[in-house]
N, C-alpha and C positions, 0 to 999 in steps of 0.2 A: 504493500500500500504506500504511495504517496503523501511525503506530508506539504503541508500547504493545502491550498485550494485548487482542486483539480477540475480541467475542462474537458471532459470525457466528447470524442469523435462520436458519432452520428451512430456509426454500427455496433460498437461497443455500448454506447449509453442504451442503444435497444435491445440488442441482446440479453444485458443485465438485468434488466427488469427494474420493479418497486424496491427490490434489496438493494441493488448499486445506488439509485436515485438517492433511499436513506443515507446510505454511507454518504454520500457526496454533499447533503445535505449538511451532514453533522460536520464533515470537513469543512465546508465553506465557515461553518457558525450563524449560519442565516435560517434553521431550522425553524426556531423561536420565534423571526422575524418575516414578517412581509415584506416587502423591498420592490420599489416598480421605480424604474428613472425614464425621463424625456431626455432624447440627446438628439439635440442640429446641430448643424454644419455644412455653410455657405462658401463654396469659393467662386464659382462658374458666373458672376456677375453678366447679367446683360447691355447695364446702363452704368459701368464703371469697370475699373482693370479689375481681373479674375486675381483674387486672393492664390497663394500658394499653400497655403497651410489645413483653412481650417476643413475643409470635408474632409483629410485623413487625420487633425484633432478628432475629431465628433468620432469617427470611425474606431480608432486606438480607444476611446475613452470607450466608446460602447463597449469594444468587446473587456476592456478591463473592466467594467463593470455585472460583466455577466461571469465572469469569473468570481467575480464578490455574492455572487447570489441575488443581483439582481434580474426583475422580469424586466426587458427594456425595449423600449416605444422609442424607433429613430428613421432618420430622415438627413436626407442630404441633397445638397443645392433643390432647393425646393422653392416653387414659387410662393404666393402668397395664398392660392386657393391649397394647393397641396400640405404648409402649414397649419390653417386651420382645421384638414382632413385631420393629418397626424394628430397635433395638439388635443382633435375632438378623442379619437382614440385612447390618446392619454388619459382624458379626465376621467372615459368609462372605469379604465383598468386600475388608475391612481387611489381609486374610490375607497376610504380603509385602511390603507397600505399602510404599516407601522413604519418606512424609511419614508419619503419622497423627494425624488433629485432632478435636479434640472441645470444639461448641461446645455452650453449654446455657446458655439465657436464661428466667426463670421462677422460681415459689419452692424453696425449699432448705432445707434446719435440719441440723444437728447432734446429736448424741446421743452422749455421751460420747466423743468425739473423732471420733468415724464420720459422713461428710456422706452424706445422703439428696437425693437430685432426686423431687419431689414432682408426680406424674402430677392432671393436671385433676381426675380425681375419689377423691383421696387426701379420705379424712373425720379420720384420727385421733382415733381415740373411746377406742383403750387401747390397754394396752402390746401385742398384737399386731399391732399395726395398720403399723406399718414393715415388719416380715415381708412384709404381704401387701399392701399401699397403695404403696409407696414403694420407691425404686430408689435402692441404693448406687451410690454413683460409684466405688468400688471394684471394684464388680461392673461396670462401663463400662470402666474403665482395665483392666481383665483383658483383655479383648475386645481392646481397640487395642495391647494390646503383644503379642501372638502374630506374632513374624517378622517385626515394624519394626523399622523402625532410628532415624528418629527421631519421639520424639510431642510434641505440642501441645497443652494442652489450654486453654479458655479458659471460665471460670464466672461468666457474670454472674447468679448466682442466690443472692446476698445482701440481698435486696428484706424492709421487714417484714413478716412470715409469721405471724399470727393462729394457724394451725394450730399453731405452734410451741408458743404459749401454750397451747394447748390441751389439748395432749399433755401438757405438765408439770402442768395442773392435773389432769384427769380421769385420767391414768392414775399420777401423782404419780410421774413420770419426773424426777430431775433430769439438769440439765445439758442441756434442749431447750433449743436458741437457734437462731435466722433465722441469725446466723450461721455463715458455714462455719470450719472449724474445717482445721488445715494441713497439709498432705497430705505423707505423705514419700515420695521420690523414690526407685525401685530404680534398681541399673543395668541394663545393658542398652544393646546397640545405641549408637548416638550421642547418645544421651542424651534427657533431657525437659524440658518447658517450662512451669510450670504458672501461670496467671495467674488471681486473683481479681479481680474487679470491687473489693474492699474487704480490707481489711485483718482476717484471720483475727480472728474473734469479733465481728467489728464490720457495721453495716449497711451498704446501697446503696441509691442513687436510684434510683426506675423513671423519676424525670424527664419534664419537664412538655411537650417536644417528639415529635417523630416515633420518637425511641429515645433507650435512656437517657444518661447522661452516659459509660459506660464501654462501650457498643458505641455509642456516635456519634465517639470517640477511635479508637476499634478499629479501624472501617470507614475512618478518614482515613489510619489511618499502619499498617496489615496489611500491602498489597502497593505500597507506594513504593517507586520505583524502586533496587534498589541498594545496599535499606537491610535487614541484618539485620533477624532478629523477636526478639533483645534489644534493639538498638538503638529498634526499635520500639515494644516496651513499656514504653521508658525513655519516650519520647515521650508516649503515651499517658498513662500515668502523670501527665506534667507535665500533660496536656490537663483530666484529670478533677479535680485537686488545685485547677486554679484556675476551672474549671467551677463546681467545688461552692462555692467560699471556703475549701479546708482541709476541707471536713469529712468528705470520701472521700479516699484515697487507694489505689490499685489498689498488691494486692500481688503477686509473681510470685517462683515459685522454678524456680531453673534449677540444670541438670547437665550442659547440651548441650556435646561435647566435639567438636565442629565448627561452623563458622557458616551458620547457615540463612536463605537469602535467597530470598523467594519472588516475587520479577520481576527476573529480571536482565536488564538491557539493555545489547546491546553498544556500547559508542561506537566502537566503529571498525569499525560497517557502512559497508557501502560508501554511499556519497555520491552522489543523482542527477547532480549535474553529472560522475560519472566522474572515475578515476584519470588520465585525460588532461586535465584542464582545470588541473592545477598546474602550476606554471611551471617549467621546465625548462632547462638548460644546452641552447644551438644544439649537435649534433653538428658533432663538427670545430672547435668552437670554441676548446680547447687550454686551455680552461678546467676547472681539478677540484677540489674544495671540499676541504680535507683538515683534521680536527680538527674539534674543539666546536664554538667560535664560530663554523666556517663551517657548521654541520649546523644548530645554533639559526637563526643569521638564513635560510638556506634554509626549517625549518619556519615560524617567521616571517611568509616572502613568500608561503609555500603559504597559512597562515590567511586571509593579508590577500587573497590574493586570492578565496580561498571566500567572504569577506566580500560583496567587490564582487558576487557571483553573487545575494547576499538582496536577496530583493525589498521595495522601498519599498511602503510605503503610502501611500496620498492623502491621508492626513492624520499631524500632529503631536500630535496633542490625546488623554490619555486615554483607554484601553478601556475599556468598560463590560459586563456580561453581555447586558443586556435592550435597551440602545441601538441605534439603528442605524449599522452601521461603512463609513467611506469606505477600504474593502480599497484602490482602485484597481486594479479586478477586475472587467468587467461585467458576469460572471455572476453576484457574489456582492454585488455592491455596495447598498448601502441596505441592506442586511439586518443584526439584530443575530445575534450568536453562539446565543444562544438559541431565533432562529428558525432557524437555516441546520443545527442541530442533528438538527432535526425534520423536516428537505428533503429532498431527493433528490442523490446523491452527484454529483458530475461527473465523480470518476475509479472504479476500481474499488477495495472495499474490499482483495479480494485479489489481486493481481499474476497476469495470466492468464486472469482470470476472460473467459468470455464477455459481452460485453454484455446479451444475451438475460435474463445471472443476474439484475446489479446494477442494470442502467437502470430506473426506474419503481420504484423501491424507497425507502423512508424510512431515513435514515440512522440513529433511532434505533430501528429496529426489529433492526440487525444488531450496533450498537456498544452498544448498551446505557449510552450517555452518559446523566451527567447534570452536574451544577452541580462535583458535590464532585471526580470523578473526571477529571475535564477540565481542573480548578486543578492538580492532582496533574500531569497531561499539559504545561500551560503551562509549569509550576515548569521542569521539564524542558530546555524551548526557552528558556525565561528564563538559565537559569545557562550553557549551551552556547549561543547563538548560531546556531553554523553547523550542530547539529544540526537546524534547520529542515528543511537540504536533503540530511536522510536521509529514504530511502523515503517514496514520493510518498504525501499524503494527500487521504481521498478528496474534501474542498473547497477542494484543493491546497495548496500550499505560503503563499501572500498569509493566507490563514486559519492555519497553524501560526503567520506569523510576527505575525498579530494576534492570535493566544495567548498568544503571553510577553511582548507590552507589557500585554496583561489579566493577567499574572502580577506584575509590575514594580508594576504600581499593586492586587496587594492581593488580583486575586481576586474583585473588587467587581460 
């Protein structure tokens, strides 16, 4: 079994049946929880230059989020009748939902305090053109708060927006700005979460890589393990500030009056080596631990000896991504991390599975790895150790424990 949260391929997830579904459920940690998120993302402009970023933001963010256990309602370059189709959609399934998230990557403007999300083929030519072009995000937050409990919201749609200028000149609209403008918080339920890419009035990078600088933060530190999504945004936050040099900083306003963690992992699953492999007092021995110091050095000797149980590697030297690793494994050996990713499992990804499901199957066809989320996996086994030798992994264990010496050195 896999730890972390697993994104089980299409024939395996069906094969498995209601038993893999649970497991997978109880993996994610979202069992407990409802979770439904709206995710856009606009690049494909009709009536301005095409963005380079955000429909593969929107895209990356969805599927990261369905890895966290959510149900997700999304849409890309979409016009303004296709918006309010999706968005209707939304409000049906949103209805209830204990999470509610709303991501929206693409351009944006303001207009006397009111932010607009501006669909593909938004022209604004005059003043009614918001009316019937352009979608309040007020009218989106109406939607996701009917019967949650708590919302999310996340806007990286502070990019500059040409249209903006547009609006203020030909319809002589003042107060049109790319920037959004700061949204205030009802109550309600456990509160809300709202995160700009930029600091209200102010611009964002669509950024000169795969996404931009504040959904390429988002996506490293959303679902860590463990780790609230203030704590989160704090992170992020630091990520984009020194991404840009200072010249972005992501704002967020919160209310949330409980903390929201969207991967919790338990460390005190149980341990392949078993609850019998700690070391124990002989029965009859007339020996009995009594007080503190006898319970610490007892936990102690249990550590040390789950210790002795991690498997060495055949080498001392460096992990690398792309290199090839001396696991001291001969089924994995020679091979780098990078390749053995894209291979064929040796155990199963879900505990039970029949062989029939998993065998002859690519490992990233069901885990949905890649580079970034795999560092995040490492970190993990890096800072605990002996969680190595929880729940088997499917390149076994010699590979978890050659991911957190690639954690130790960086990630590289």
């Amino acid at each position: 079994m896999a730890s972390g949260p697993i994104a089980l391929c299409g024939a395996v997830f069906r094969a498995a049946g209601l038993v893999a579904l649970a497991l997978l459920l109880t993996l994610t940690a979202a069992s407990a929880e409802r979770r439904v998120a709206l995710v856009l993302g606009n690049s494909q402009y009709q009536h301005a230059a095409p963005l380079a970023n955000p429909a593969r933001d929107a895209q990356a963010m969805a599927d990261r989020l369905k890895d966290l256990g959510f149900e997700v309602v999304s849409g890309f370059d979409l016009t303004k009748q296709q918006t309010q189709a999706t968005v209707a959609q939304f409000a049906k399934q949103v209805r209830g939902a204990d999470i509610a998230l709303f991501f929206y990557a693409g351009h944006g403007l303001q207009v006397s305090g009111k932010n607009y999300l501006l669909p593909v083929d938004a022209a604004l030519e005059d003043e009614t053109s918001l009316d019937f072009e352009a979608v309040s995000v007020d009218f989106v937050l109406r939607q996701m708060s009917r019967e949650t409990s708590i919302r999310l919201v996340f806007l990286d749609a502070c990019r500059d927006n040409p249209l903006a200028d547009v609006l203020a000149k030909t319809a002589g609209i003042k107060g049109a700005s790319s920037g959004l403008a700061e949204i205030p918080i009802e109550n309600g339920g456990a509160g809300t979460l709202v995160a700009f890419a930029a600091s209200p009035n102010q611009l964002a990078y669509d950024g000169s890589g795969d996404h931009s600088p504040f959904t390429t933060a988002l996506l490293q530190h959303i679902g860590e393990s463990n780790v609230s999504v203030t704590e989160a945004m704090n992170r992020v936050t630091s990520d984009v500030f020194k991404a840009t040099a200072g010249k972005q900083r992501p704002w967020i306003n919160v209310s949330l009056t409980t903390e929201v963690i969207l991967h919790k992992v338990d460390l005190s699953a149980p341990l392949i080596v078993g609850e019998a492999s700690a070391p124990q007092a002989e029965a009859g021995s007339g020996t009995r631990n009594t007080g503190p110091a006898s319970g610490q050095a007892d936990d102690q000797l249990a550590l040390n000896a789950l210790r002795e149980k991690i498997p060495k590697l055949a080498t001392d030297g460096p992990i690398f991504f792309d290199r090839p690793v001396k696991f001291g494994d001969p089924a994995i050996d020679g091979k780098s991390i990078a390749q053995l990713i894209k291979g064929e499992p040796l155990f199963s990804p879900v505990e039970g599975l029949d062989k029939s499901v998993w065998q002859g199957k690519h490992c990233d066809g069901c885990h949905e790895w890649n580079e970034t989320r795999l560092c995040e996996q490492a970190k993990n086994f890096a800072a605990n150790d002996v969680s190595v030798l929880r729940l088997q992994h499917p390149l076994g264990t010699r590979f978890k424990v050659a991911l957190a010496r690639w954690a130790q050195g960086g990630c590289k």
